[in-house]
N, C-alpha and C positions, 0 to 999 in steps of 0.2 A: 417463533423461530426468527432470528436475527437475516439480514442479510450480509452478504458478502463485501465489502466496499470495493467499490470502481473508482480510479480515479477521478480529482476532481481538473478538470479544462479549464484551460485561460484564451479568452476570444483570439489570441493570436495563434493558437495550436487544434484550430476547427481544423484546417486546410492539412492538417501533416498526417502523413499517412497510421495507423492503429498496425500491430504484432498482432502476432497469433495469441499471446499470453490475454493481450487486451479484451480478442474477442472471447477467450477463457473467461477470464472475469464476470464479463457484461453477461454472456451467457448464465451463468453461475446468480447473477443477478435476478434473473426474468425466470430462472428453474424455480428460487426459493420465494421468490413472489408469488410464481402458480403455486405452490406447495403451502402459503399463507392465505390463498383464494382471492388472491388479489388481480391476479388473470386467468380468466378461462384457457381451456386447453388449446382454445382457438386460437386467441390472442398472441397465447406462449406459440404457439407454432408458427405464426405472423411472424413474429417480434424476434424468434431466434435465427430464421431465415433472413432478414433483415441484417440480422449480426453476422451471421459469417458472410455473408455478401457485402458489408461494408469496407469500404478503402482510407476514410480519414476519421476523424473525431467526430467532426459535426454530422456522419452517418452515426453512429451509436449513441448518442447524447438523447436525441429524440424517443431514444429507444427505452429509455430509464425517466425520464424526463417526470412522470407524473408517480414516480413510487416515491414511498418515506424511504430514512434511512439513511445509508452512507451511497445514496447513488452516485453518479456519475453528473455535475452539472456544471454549468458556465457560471466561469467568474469574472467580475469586472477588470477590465485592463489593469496590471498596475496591482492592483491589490487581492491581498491573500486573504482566504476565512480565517476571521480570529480564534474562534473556536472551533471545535470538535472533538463530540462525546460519542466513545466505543462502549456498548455495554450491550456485554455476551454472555450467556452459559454452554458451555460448550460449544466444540468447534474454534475451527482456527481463523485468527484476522490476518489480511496479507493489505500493507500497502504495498504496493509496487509498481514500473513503469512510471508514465510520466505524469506523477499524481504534483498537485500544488500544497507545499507544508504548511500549515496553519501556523499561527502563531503560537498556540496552545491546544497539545490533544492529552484528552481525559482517557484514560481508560482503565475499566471494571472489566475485570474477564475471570470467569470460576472455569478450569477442567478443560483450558486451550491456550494453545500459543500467540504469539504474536509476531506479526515481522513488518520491520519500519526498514525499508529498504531505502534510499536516500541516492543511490545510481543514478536514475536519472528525474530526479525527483525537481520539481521549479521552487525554491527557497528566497523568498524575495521579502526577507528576513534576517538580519545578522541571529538572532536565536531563536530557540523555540526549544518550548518547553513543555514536558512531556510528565504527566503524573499517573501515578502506577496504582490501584489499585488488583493484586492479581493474585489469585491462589490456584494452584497446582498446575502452571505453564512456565513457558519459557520468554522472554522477549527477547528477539534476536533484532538485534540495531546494523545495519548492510552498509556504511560510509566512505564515500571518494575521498582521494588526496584534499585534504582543507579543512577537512571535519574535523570538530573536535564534540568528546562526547563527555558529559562529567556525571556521576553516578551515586557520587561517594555520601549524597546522603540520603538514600532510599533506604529505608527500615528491611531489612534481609533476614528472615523467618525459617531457617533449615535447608536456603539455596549460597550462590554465589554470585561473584562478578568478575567477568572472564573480558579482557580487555586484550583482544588480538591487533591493536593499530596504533601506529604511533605516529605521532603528529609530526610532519616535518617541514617547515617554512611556516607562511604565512596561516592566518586561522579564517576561512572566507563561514565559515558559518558554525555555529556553538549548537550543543542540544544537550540541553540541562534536564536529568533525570530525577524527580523525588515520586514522595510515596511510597509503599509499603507492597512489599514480594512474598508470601507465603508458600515454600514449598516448591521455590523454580529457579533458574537461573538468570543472568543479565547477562548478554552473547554480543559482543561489542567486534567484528571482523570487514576487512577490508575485499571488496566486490569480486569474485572471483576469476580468474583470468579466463578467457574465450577457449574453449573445447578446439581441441584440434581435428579437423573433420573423419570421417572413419574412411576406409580404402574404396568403399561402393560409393559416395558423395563426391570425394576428391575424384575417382574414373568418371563420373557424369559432369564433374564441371560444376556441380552446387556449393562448393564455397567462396564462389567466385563473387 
């Protein structure tokens, strides 16, 4: 059983506060660790307590800190990982939040989706390039104003390419798509606009 990936941290983003989604993640992390027998029930009870009670990065980091995988780790100032390899059977991959983009990610996925959310993603790369090995899923690509995404030469097996964003002005970051898609689609859409609070939120004061 694969794990979930958590974003990867840059030394300057110790100190900034983690979402709820974050401590989802990391959670998610330390469940399929205990489920791989890689932590005791003990551990996991530690270590998930640890996680919702954390406030910034550098409380969760420690917390993942000794698993394989697609954890959660510190990277050096200034520079991104050049690689990284996804390789899944089943089950869904999620980057998202404020993961650091590699320069090149690999990914192998049989019987699950994918999603490269880029919101609020640290790109400290003009490109990056992204190779598809994938049968019977979808990759959904998530891109801000500046992104540009290029697709057109991934080998496409009984799916499509669905290109919801259009570039307008300057191009601050490229993501170059090849490899080959069996049976799925390529979902190319721009970030979704913020939920307008419900009538019981807005009467408390919680969108404030």
């Amino acid at each position: 059983m694969s794990q979930e990936p958590a974003p990867w941290v840059g030394q300057e983003q110790l100190e900034q506060r983690v979402s709820h989604d974050d401590r989802e993640r990391v959670s998610e992390v330390l469940r399929v660790a205990a489920g791989d027998g890689r932590l005791s029930l003990e551990e996991l009870e530690e270590r998930l307590e640890g996680c919702f009670a954390a406030r910034t990065y550098g409380d969760l980091v420690p917390l993942v800190a000794d698993l394989p995988g697609q954890a959660m780790t510190v990277a050096e100032p200034g520079r991104a990982k050049e690689v990284a390899r996804v390789r899944r059977t089943g089950g869904n991959v999620r980057y998202e939040g404020a993961w650091e983009v590699p320069r090149r990610l690999e990914i192998a996925v049989r019987g699950g989706n994918v999603l490269l959310d880029f919101t609020s993603a640290v790109a400290r790369q003009p490109v990056t390039d992204v190779e598809l090995d994938m049968r019977g899923g979808n990759l959904r690509l998530i891109v801000p104003a500046g992104y540009a995404v290029e697709s057109g030469e991934v080998e496409m097996l009984g799916g499509s390419v669905r290109h919801h964003v259009t570039v307008g002005g300057p191009v601050v970051h490229r993501v170059t798509v090849t490899g080959a898609m069996t049976g799925g689609n390529i979902i190319v859409q721009p970030p979704r606009a913020p939920r307008r609070p419900g009538r019981l939120r807005r009467l408390l004061g919680r969108d404030r």
